[in-house]
KOLRORO-37152 format. One line per field, with one value per residue (C-alpha): residue number from 1; x negated, y negated, z negated. Coordinates in steps of 0.02 Angstrom, whole numbers, plus 50000, padded with zeros to 5 digits. Layout:
BEGIN
num: [NUM, ...]
u: [X, ...]
v: [Y, ...]
w: [Z, ...]
//
This chain:
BEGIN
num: [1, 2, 3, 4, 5, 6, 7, 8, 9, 10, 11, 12, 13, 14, 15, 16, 17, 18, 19, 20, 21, 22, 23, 24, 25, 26, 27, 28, 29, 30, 31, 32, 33, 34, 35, 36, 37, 38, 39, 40, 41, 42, 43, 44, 45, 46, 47, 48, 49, 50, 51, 52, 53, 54, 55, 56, 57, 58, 59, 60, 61, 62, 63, 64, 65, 66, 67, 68, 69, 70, 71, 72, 73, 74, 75, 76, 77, 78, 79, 80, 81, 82, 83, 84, 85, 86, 87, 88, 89, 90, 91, 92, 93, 94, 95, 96, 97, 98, 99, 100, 101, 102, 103, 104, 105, 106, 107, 108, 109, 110, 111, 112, 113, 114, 115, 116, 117, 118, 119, 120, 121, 122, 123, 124, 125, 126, 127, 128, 129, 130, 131, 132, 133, 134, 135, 136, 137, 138, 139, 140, 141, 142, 143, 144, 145, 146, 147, 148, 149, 150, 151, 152, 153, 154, 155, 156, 157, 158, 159, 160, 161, 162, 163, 164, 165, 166, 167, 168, 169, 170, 171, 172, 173, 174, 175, 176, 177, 178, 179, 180, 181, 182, 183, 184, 185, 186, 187, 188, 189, 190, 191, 192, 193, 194, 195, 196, 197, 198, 199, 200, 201, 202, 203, 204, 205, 206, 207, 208, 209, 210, 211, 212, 213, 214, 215, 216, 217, 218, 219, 220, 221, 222, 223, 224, 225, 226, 227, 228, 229, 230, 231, 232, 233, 234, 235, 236, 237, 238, 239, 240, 241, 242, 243, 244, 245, 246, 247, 248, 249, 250, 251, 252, 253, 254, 255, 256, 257, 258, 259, 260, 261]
u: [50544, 50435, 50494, 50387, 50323, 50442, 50598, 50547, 50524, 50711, 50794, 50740, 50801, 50980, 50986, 50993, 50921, 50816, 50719, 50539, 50473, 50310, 50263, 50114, 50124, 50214, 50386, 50423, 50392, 50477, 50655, 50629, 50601, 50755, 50859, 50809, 50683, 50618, 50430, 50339, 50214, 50055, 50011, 49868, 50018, 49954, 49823, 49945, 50096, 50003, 49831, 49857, 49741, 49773, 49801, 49765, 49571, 49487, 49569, 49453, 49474, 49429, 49599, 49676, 49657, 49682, 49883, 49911, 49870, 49998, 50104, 50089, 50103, 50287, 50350, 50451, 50528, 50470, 50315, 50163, 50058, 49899, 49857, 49675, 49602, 49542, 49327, 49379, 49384, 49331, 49145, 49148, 49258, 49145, 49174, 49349, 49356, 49287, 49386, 49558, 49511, 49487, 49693, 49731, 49583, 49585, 49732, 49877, 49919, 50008, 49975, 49883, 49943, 49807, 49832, 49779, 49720, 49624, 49644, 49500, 49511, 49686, 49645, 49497, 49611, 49754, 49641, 49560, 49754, 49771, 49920, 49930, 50069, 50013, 50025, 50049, 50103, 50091, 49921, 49892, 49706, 49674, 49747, 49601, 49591, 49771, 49770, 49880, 50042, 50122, 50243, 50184, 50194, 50311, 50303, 50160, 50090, 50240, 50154, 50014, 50080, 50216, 50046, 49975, 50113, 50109, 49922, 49933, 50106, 49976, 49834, 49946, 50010, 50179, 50261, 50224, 50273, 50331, 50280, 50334, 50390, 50537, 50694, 50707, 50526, 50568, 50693, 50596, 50450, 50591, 50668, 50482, 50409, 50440, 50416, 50497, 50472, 50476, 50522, 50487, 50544, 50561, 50752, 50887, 50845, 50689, 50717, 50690, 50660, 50519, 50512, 50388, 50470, 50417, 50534, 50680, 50666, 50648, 50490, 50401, 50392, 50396, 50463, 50452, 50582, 50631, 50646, 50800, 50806, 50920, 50921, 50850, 50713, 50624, 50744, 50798, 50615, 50606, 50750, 50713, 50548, 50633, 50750, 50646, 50527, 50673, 50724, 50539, 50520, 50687, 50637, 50795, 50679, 50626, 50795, 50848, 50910, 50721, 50655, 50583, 50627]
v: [52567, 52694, 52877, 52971, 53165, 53168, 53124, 53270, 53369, 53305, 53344, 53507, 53542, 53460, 53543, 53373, 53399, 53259, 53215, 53153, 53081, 53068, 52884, 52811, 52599, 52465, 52449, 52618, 52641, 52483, 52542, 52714, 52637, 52536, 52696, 52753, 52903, 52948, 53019, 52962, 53068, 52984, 53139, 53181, 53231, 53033, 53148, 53205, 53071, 52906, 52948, 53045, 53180, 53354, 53432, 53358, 53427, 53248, 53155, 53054, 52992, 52800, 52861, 52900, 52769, 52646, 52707, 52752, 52576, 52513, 52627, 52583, 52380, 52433, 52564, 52473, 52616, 52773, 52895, 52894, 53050, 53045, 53191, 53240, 53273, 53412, 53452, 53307, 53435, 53582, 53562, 53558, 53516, 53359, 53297, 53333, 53231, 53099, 53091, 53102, 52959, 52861, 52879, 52832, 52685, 52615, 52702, 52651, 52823, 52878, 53058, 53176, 53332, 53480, 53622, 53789, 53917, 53754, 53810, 53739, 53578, 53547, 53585, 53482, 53344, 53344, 53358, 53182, 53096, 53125, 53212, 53355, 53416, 53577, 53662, 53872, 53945, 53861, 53752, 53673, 53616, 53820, 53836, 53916, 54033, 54054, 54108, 53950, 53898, 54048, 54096, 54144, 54252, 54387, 54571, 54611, 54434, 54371, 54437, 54340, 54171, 54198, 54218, 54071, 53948, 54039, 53989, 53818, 53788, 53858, 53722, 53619, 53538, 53419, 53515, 53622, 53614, 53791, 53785, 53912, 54048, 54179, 54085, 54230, 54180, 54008, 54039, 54174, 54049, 53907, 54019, 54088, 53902, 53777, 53626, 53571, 53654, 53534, 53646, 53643, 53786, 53866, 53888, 53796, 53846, 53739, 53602, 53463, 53451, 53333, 53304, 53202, 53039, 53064, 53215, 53142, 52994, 53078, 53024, 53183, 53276, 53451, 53447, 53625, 53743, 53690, 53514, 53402, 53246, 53120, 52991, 52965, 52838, 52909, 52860, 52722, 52642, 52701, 52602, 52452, 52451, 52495, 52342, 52223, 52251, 52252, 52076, 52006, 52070, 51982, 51818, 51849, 51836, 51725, 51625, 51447, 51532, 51614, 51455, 51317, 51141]
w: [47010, 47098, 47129, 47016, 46986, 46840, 46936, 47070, 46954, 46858, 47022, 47028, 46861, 46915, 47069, 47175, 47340, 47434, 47589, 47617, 47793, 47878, 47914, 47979, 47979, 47877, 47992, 47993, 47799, 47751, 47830, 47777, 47586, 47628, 47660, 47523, 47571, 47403, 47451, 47622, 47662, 47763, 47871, 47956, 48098, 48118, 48244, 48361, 48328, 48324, 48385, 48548, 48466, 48523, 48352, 48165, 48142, 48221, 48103, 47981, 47793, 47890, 47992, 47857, 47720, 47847, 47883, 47694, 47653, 47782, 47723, 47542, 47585, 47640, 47514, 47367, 47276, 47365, 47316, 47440, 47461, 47549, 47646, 47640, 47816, 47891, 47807, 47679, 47546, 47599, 47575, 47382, 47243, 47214, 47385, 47358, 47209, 47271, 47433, 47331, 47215, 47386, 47419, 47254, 47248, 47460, 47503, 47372, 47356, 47219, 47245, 47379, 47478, 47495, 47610, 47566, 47385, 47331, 47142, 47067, 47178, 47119, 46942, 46934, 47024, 46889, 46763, 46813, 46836, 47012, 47072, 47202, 47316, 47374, 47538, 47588, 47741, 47892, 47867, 48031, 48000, 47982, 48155, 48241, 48101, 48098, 48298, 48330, 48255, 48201, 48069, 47896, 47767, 47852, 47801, 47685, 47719, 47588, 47444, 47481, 47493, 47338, 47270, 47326, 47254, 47090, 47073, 47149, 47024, 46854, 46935, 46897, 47090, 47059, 47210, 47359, 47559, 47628, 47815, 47958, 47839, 47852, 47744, 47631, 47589, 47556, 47446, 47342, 47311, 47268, 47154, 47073, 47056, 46923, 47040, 47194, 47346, 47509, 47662, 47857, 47936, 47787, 47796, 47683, 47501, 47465, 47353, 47500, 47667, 47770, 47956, 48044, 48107, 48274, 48274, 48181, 48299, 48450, 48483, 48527, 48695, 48634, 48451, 48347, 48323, 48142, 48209, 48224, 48319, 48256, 48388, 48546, 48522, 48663, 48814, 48728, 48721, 48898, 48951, 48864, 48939, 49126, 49081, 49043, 49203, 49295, 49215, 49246, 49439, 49453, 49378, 49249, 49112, 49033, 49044, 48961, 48794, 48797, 48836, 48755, 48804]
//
């Protein structure tokens, strides 16, 4: 059976802790169901992770519904959350609408993630049957705006984004990530907020935690600070690869067992 908004929201209530992953084709979500990853988040990280794109503001919905349905055609039992692109809902809270209900209706989505103080969007959304995860601190498609990516909500700036989740919790969002915010922050909004609270580099109090595969795996050149790597993909792609050439320049490879007769 499906992960659902009700058992997030159960957890919370129980105190039981849990992870959610970035992933961005069908292999990738199909072990991470099989581990049993509870929410997989379809990113528009997909920009810089998957695409070569610099940062996440070229990404398109096309982009998008194209590696939430891949996604979706591997997930069994975990919860798949769209995230909206960059100028895919910032226009109106028709276009908004509209782009949402193409997750849920292309993508296989059962739910969509919405950066910023998108009250009535999220209202209007949840109103309709579509669920939200909201986003505050840290929202990389305002990165220009933001002067790059740079801790949130520090100081005076706190008051602001407890702010921010208190509205986005009464428009009725399922659960919020806390980006690149001071942990005493973290845990103030975790402890203010009804629903779960997913954090990334938001210290240890949130409710979960998400990473972006590339980062777990050790995919990624220059990971953040609040990332851990948990294995070494990386060199170990790298020396596959090396092998391999090595075994072809050679004529090793192919050999009889490789071979058909």
């Amino acid at each position: 059976m499906t992960v659902t908004i009700h058992d997030l929201r159960a957890w919370k209530t129980e105190g039981t802790r849990w992870a959610m992953l970035t992933a961005y084709d069908f292999p990738t979500a199909e072990i991470l169901d099989g581990a049993g990853i509870p929410v997989l988040l379809v990113g528009d990280s997909v920009g810089r992770n998957a695409l070569g794109y610099e940062n996440e503001l070229p990404v398109t919905m096309e982009e998008m519904l194209h590696h939430t349905r891949a996604v979706a055609r591997g997930a069994d039992r975990a919860m798949v959350v769209g995230d909206m692109p960059f100028m895919s809902f910032q226009v109106s809270v028709e276009e908004g609408v509209r782009n949402a209900g193409r997750f849920i209706k292309e993508g296989n989505a059962h739910a969509v993630k919405i950066e910023g103080a998108q009250y009535d969007l999220v209202h209007r959304l949840v109103d309709i049957g579509i669920p939200v995860m909201a986003h505050v601190g840290l929202t990389p498609q305002s990165v220009y705006g933001l002067g790059g990516y740079r801790v949130q909500g520090r100081g005076e700036a706190a008051a602001k984004v407890l702010d921010q989740a208190h509205a986005l919790e009464k428009a009725g969002a399922f659960a919020m990530v806390l980006e690149a915010m001071p942990a005493e922050l973290g845990a103030e909004i975790t402890k203010a907020v009804q629903v779960p609270t997913i954090g990334i580099g938001a210290g240890s109090a949130t409710d979960a935690q998400v990473l972006v595969i590339n980062d777990l795996l050790g995919l990624s050149e220059k990971p953040p600070r609040f990332a851990k790597a948990y294995a070494d993909l990386r060199s170990t792609i790298a020396d596959a690869a090396t092998a391999f050439a090595r075994d072809v320049e050679a004529g090793a490879f192919p050999d009889g067992e490789h071979t058909y007769s």
